[in-house]
C-alpha positions in Angstrom: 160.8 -65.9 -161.7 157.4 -66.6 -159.9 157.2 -70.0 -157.7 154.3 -71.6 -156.7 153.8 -72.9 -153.5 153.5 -76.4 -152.5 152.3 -78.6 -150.3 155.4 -79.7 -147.6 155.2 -83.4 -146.3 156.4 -81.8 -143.2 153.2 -80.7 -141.8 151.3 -82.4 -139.4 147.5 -83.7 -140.7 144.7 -81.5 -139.6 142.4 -83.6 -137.6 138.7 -82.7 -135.6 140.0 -81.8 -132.4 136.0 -81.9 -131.6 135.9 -85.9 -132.5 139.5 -86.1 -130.3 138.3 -84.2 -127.0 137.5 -87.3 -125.1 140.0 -89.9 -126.5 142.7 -91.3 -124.4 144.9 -92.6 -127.5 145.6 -89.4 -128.3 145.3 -87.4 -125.2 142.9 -85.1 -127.5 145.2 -84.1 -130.2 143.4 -85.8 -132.3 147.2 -87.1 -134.1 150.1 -89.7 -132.6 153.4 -89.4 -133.6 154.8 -92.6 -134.9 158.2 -94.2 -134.2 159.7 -92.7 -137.0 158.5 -89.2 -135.6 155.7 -89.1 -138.3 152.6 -87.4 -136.9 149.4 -89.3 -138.6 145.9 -88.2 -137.5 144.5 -90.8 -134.2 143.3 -94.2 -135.8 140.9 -94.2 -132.3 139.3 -90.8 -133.3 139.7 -89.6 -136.5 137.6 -90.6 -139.5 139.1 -93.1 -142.3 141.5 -91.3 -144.0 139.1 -91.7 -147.2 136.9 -89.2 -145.8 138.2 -85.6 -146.2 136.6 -82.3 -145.0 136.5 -81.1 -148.7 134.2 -84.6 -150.1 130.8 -84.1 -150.6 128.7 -86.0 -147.6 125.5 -87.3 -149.2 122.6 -85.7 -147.4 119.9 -88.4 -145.3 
C-alpha cells in the first residue's frame, strides 16, 4: 500500500534569515520558541504570516 506524505506540525516555520540578520528579538533566527516550546517565525522580523513565499507579489 502506497502513503503519501504529509505535512508534520512538528517542523519549525521557514523564515528569511536575510530579513532576521540584524534583529535582536530573535538573535537572527529569524523564529522564537514560545512557552509552550512552539517555534513561530520572529513577529520583529518576519513578514505577516499572510504573506507566503509561494503568493504572487503584484509588480510596481
Amino acid at each position: 500500500m502506497a502513503h503519501a506524505a504529509h505535512c508534520s506540525p512538528l517542523l519549525p516555520p521557514h523564515p528569511d534569515v536575510a530579513l532576521a540578520r540584524d534583529c535582536e528579538q530573535c538573535l537572527g533566527w529569524g523564529t522564537v520558541v514560545t512557552r509552550d516550546g512552539d517555534h513561530e517565525l520572529c513577529y520583529v522580523c518576519q513578514p505577516a504570516a499572510g504573506d507566503d513565499e509561494g503568493t504572487a507579489r503584484p509588480e510596481s
